[in-house]
N, C-alpha and C positions, 0 to 999 in steps of 0.2 A: 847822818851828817856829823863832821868832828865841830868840834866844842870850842876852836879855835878863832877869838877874834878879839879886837879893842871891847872897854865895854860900852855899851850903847847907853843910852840915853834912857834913863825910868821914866815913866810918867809921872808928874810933879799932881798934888792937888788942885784944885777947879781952881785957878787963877782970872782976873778980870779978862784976858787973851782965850781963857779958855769957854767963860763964858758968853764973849762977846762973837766968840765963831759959831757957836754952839744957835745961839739966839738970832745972829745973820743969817743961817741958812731956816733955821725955824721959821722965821719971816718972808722970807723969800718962798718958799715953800705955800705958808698962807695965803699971801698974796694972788700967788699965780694959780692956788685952788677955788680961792674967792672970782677972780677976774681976769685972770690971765689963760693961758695956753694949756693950762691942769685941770681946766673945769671940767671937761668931757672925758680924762679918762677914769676908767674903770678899774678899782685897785682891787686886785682878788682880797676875801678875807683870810686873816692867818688861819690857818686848821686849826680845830678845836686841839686836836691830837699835840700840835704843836706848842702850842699856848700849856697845856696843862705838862707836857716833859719839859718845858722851862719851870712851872712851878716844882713838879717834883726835882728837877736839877737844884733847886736852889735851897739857901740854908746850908746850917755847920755840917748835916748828912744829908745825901741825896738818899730818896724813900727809892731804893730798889725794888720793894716789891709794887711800887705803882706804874715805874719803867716799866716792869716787864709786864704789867698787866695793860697798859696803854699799847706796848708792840704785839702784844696776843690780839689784841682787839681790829687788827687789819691782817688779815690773812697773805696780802700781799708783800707788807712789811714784815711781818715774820719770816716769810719765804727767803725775802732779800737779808735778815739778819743772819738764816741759818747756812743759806750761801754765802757770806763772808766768810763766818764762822768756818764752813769745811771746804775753805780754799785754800791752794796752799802754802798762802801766806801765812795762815793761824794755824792747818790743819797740822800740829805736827807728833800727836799721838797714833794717827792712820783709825782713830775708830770717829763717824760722821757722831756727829749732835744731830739730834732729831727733835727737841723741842726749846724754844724760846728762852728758858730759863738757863739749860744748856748753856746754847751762844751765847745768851750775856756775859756768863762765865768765864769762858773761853775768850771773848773778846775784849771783856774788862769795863767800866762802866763809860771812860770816855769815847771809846770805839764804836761802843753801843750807840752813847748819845749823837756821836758825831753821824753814824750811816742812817738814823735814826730822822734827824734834822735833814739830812740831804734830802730823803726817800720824802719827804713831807713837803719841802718846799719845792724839790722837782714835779710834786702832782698838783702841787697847789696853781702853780705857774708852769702849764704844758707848752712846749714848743712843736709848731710844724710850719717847718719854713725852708726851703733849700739851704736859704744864707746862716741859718741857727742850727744846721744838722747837727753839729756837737757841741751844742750849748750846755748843755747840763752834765757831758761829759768833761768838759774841759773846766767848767766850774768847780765840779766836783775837783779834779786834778791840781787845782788852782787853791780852794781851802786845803786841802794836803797839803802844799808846797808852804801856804800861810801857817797853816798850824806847826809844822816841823820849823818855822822858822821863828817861830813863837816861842818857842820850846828853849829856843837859846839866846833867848834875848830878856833881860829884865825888865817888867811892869810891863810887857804887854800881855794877855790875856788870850791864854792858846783857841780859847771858847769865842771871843770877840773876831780872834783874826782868822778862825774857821769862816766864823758867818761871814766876815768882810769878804771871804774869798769865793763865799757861794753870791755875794749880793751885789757884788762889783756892779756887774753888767745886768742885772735883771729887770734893768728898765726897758730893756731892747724888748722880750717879749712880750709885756705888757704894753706897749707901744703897737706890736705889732699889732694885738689885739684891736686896739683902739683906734688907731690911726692911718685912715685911708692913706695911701700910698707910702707906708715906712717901708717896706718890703721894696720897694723900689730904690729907697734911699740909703737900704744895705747894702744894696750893691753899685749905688754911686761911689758913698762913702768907702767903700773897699778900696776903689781906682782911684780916688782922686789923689794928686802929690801936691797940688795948689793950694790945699787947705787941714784943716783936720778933721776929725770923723766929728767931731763934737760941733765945729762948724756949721759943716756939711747938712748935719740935724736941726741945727736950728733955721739953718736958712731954707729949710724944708718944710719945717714944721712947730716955728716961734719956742723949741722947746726941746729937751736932748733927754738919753738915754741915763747922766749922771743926775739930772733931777727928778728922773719919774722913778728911780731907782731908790733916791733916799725919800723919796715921798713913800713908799712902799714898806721904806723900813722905817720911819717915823708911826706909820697906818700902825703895823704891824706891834707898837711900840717897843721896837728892840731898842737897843743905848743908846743916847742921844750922840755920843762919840762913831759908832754905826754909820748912823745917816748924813751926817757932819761930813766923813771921811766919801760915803761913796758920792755926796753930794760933788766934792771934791777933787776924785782919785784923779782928773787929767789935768789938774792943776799943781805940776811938780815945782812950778817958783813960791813954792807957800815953803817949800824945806829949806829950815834952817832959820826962816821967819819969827821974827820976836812977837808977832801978833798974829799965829794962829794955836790955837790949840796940841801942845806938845805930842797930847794921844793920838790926836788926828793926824798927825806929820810923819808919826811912827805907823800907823796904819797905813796912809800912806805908798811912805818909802817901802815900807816892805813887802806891800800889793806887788811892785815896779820890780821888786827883786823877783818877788815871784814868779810872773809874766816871765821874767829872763828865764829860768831855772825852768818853766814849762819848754819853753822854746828851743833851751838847751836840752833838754833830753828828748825831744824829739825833732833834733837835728837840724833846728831851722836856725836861723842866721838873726843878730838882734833886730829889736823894731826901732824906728826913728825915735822914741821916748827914749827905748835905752841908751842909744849913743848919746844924747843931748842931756839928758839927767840922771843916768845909773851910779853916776862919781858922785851930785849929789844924794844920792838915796846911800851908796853907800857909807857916804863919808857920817850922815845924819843916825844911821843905825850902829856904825860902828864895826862896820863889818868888811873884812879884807877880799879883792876882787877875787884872788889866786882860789879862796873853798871854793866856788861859785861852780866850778866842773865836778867836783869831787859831790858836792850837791845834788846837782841836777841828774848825774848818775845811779845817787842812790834813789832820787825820784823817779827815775826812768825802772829803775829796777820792783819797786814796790808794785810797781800798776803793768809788769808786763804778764 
């Protein structure tokens, strides 16, 4: 992606705005696990596996040798880091890696953590449902799109807007799990034009896919900014808001950019979010419409 845009907006320290949205959706959230529409569902637990490559991720040095002993430790995920590694996006000595330590190498340590993270949370949260056949495909496509966008924009955190892009929507599957007739209400909410998908959910089921989503990332204790934003994400008149949370608006807005930049590389035409709030997300990030093809091409190019 080129480097070319206004600059966007950093993230400001915890402000009263930023802890007052933070502590609203925290409540709400409570609420509805205590007594409301959240009592019965079932939030998978984070992977052990998972929990501890955040520990070793963290700190002035991540502990390399616990990464790679953590990706040794699942034969399945080794498999998947050493086909990264000799595909030919990476592969470009012509000689394969054959062991863990290898790829890591080869793939670098965010690359690692990032396919790492995906491969963990895809098995944690399985999908099989017609209406979710590329759910974990386009998730994964989706933190790409976030993290590259991450990448050139100030105070947002390429690690934060990965996950936001794996977490957007993983309410759906958990949902599905738990809740007689969601599977139904996927493919209402697909056709309907009278209303929104977010609607459509609740008038189905007291209860939608952006709240059992940040309930999952609160479970899971990822950043309170996280769960805030997917709590959130279909609520694009908060951008630009003097009372929500700065991080939040920037997560946010650039989920919506995202979304486009998927859509656009694979050919499809914008969604009704985009028409109706893409000028604001852009205007909020700072970011000029005109990259937005030159983007989405090199997105398209990465994953073909």
């Amino acid at each position: 992606m080129h480097d070319a845009r206004r600059p966007a907006p950093a993230a400001p320290p915890a402000t009263t705005a930023t802890t007052a949205t933070r502590q609203k959706v925290a409540e709400e959230l409570d609420q509805a696990r205590r007594s409301g529409p959240l009592q019965h569902i079932r939030i998978p637990p984070c992977p052990e596996h998972l929990v501890r490559l955040r520990e070793a991720m963290t700190g002035a040095e991540p502990d390399l040798t616990a990464i790679a002993r953590i990706a040794g430790e699942d034969v399945a995920m080794s498999a998947t880091l050493m086909r990264n590694a000799n595909s030919p996006a990476w592969s470009t000595s012509g000689q394969p890696v054959q062991t863990v330590g290898q790829a890591l190498t080869r793939l670098g340590l965010d690359e690692t953590a990032a396919i790492m993270t995906q491969f963990l949370i895809r098995h944690a949260i399985p999908v099989d449902h017609p209406q979710l056949r590329r759910f974990w495909e386009r998730s994964t496509l989706r933190a790409q799109a976030m993290r590259a966008i991450a990448l050139r924009l100030p105070g947002l955190d390429p690690e934060l807007a990965q996950l936001y892009g794996l977490f957007s929507h993983v309410g759906q599957p958990v949902l599905l799990q738990c809740v007689r007739g969601y599977g139904a209400t996927l493919m209402e909410a697909a056709v309907r034009i009278d209303r929104s998908f977010i609607a459509t959910e609740n008038a189905n089921h007291r209860t939608d896919h952006a709240v059992v989503g940040a309930l999952v990332a609160r479970t899971w204790h990822l950043a309170p900014a996280l769960a805030t934003a997917v709590r959130l994400h279909h609520d694009y008149t908060l951008l630009g808001s003097q009372e929500t949370d700065a991080e939040v608006q920037t997560l946010v807005a650039a989920g919506l950019v995202a979304e486009h930049l998927m859509r656009q590389s694979e050919g499809l035409g914008p969604e009704a979010d985009w028409s109706r709030h893409g000028k604001a997300a852009l205007d909020w990030l700072g970011l000029d419409a005109d990259l937005l093809p030159d983007w989405a091409d090199e997105l398209s190019r990465e994953n073909a």
